[in-house]
RODO-2510 file (C-alpha; in nm, 4 decimals, decimal comma):
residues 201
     n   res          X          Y          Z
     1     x     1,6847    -7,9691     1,3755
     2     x     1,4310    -8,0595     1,0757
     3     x     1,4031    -7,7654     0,8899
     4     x     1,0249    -7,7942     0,7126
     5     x     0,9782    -7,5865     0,3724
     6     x     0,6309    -7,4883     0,2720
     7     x     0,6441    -7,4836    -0,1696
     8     x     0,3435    -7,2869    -0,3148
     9     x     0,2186    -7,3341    -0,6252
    10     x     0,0229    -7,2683    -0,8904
    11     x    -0,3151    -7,3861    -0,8856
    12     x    -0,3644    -7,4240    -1,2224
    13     x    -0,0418    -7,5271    -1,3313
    14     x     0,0997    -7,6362    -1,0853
    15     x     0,4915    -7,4413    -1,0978
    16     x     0,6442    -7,3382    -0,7940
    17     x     0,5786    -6,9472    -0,7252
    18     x     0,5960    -6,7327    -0,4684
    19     x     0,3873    -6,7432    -0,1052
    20     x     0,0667    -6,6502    -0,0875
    21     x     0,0195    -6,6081    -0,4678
    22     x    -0,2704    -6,8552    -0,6106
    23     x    -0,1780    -6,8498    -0,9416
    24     x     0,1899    -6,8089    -1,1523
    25     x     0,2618    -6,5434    -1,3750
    26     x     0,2198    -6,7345    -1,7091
    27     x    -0,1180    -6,8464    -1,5834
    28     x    -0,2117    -6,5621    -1,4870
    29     x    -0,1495    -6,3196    -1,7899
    30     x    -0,2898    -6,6294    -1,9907
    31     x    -0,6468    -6,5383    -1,8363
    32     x    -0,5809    -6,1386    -1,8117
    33     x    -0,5102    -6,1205    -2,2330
    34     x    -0,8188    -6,3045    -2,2635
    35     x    -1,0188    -5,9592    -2,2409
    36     x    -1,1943    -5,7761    -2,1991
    37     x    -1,3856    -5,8957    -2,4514
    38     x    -1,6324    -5,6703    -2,6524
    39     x    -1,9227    -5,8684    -2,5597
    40     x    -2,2087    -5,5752    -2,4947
    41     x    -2,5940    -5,6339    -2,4469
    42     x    -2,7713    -5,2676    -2,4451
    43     x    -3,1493    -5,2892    -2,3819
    44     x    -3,3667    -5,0222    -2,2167
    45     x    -3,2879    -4,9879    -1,8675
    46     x    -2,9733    -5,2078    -1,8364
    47     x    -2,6262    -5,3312    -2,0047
    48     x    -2,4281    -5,6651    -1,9771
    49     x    -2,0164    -5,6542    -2,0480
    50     x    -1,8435    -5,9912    -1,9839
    51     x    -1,5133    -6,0478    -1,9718
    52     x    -1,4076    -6,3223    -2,1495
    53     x    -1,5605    -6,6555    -2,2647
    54     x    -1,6130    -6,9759    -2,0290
    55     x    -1,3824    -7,1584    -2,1550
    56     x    -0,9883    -7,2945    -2,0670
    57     x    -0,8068    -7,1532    -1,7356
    58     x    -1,0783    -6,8805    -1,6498
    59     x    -1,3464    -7,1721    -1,6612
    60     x    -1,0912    -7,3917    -1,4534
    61     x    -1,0426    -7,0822    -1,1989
    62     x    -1,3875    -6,9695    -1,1604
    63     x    -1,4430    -7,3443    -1,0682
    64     x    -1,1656    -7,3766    -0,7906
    65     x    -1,2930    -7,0637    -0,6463
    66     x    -1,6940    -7,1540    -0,6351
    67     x    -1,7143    -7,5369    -0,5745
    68     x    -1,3233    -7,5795    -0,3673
    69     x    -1,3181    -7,2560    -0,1776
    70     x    -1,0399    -7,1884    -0,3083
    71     x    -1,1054    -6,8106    -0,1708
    72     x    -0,7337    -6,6748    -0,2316
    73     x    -0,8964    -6,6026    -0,6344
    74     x    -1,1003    -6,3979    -0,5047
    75     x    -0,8442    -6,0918    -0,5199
    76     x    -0,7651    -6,2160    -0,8694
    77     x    -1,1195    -6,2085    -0,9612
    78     x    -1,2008    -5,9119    -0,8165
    79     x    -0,9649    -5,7168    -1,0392
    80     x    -1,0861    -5,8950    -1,3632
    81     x    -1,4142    -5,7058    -1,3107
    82     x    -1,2111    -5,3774    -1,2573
    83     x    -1,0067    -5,4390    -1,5732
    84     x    -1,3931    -5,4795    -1,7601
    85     x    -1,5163    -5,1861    -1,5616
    86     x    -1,2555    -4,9712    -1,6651
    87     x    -1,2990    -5,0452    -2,0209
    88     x    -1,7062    -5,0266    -1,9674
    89     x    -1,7330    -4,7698    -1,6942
    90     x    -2,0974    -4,6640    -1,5641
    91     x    -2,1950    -4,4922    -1,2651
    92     x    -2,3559    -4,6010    -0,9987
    93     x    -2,4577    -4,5664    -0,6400
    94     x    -2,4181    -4,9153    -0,4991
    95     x    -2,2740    -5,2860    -0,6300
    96     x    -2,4735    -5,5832    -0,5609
    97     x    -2,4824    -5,9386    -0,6972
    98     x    -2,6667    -6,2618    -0,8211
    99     x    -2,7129    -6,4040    -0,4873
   100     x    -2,6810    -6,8103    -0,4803
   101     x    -2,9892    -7,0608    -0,3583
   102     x    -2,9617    -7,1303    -0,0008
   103     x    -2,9134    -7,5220    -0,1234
   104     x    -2,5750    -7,3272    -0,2740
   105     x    -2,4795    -7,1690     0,0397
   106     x    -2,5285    -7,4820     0,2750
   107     x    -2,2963    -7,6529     0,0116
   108     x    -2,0257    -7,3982    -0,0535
   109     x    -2,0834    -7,2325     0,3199
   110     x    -2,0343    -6,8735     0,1614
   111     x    -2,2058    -6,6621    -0,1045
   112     x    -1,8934    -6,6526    -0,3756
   113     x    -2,0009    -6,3466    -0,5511
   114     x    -2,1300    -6,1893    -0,2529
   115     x    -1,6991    -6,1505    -0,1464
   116     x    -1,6317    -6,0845    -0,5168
   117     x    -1,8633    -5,7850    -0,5132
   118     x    -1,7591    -5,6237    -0,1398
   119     x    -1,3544    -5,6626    -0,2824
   120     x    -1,4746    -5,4658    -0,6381
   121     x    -1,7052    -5,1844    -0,4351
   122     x    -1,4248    -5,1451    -0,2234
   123     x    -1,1938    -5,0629    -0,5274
   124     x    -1,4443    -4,8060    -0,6728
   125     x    -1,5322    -4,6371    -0,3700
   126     x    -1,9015    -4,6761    -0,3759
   127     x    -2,1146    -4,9859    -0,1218
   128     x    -2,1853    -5,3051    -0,1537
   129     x    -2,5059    -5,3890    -0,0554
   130     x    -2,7108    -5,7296    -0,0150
   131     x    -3,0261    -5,6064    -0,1940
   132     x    -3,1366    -5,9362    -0,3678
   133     x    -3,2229    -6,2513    -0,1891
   134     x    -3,2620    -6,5932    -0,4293
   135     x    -3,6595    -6,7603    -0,3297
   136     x    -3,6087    -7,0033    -0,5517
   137     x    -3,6445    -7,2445    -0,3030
   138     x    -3,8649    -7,0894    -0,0981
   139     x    -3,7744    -6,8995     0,2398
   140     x    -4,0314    -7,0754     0,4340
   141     x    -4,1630    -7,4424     0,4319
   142     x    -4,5236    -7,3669     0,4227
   143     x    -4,4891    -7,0673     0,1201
   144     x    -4,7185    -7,2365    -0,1383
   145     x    -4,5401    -7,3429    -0,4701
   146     x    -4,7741    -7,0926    -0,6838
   147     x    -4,6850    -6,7693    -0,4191
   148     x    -4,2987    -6,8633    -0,4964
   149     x    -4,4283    -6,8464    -0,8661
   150     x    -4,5893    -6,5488    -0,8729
   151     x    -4,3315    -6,3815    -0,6926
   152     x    -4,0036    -6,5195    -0,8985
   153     x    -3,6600    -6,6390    -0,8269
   154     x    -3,5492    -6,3400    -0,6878
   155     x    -3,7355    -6,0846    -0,4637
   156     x    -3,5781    -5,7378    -0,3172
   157     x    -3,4600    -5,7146     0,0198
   158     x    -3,4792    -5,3560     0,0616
   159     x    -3,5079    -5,0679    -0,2359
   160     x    -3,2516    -5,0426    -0,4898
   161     x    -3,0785    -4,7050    -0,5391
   162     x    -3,1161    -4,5464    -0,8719
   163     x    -2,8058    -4,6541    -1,0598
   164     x    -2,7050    -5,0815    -0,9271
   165     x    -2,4359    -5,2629    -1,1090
   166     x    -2,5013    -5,6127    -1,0509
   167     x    -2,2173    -5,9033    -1,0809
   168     x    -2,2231    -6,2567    -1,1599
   169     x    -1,9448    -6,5167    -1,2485
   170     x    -2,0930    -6,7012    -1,5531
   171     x    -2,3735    -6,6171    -1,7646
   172     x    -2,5117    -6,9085    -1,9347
   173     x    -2,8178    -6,8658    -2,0430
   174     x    -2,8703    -6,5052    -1,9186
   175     x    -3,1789    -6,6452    -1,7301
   176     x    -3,0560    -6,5353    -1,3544
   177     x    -2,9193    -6,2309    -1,4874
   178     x    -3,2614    -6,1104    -1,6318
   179     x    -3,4294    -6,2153    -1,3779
   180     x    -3,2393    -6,0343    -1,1037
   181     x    -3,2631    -5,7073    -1,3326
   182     x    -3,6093    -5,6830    -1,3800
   183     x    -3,6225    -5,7727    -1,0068
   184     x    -3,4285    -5,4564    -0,9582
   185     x    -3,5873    -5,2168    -1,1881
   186     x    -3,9840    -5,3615    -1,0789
   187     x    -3,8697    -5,2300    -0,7134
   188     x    -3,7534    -4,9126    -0,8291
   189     x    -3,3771    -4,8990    -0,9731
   190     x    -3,3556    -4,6878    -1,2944
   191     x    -3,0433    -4,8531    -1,4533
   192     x    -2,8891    -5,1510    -1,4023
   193     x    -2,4950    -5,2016    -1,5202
   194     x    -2,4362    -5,6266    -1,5466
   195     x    -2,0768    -5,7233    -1,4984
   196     x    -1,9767    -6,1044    -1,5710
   197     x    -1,6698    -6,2832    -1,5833
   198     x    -1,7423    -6,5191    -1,8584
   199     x    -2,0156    -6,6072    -2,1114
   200     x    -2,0749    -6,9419    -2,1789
   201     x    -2,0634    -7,0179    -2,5740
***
């Protein structure tokens, strides 16, 4: 009788580790020491923390998990935004996220942050709800170019509650992140609490 053994390892690295784990424990604390970092926008009505900097293994991680479905990060992930929460805690009523372009989703075939943000709600006990919806490309074929202007990137689904904290993986320019809270607060929120992964430098 053959006997067949399955090796797992890491995907960064590429040592042997244990089943089921995606990463190895040297990799692993590697990205964890990295932060929180102390990276803090305050403005009026909302906040940004991020955790670290897009840069080395997080950069190569966050990659393997959005463009190769490499979904087994995604528990990973998930508790590098509780590890920035708990330094940077806020309260709020409900998590949501930056949702991707529907060009995105027919590419990828799921909504990364979208299973990023149910795994971290879970965690802290409060929902995760689909409140944003990305119009950059329009939602219908006929929607004239200057009604997807006036309207912006992002439009509201249904009304935010009072107190959102909204994730994303990267912030590069802070463009989508803006855009997504002043989507939030036009429609109603009071305070927005922005969560990110990395920063680009």
């Amino acid at each position: 009788m053959l006997n067949f053994l399955y090796v797992n390892t890491c995907l960064l690295c590429g040592r042997e580790i244990s089943p089921f784990s995606p990463l190895c424990e040297e990799c692993t604390t590697e990205i964890v020491r990295r932060g929180p970092s102390f990276y803090h926008e305050c403005h009026r009505n909302y906040e940004v923390f991020a955790y670290s900097t897009y840069t080395d293994k997080l950069e190569e991680v966050i990659k393997l998990y959005k463009y190769h479905h490499e979904t087994l990060l995604s528990d990973f992930l998930a508790e590098l935004f509780l590890r920035l929460y708990s330094y940077f805690q806020r309260k709020a009523d409900a998590v949501t996220w930056v949702p991707s372009s529907l060009s995105s989703l027919e590419e990828r075939g799921f909504d990364h942050m979208e299973l990023l943000a149910k795994k971290f709600a879970k965690k802290l006990t409060i929902p995760s709800v689909k409140i944003l919806e990305n119009v950059s490309e329009g939602r219908q074929v006929d929607r004239e170019k200057e009604e997807r202007k006036k309207l912006g990137r992002f439009v509201c689904q249904k009304p935010p509650p009072r107190r959102v904290i909204l994730l994303d993986d990267v912030m590069t320019t802070g463009t989508s992140v803006k855009d997504c809270t002043q989507t939030l607060l036009r429609s109603g929120a009071e305070s927005v609490f922005v969560y990110v992964l990395a920063k680009a430098r």
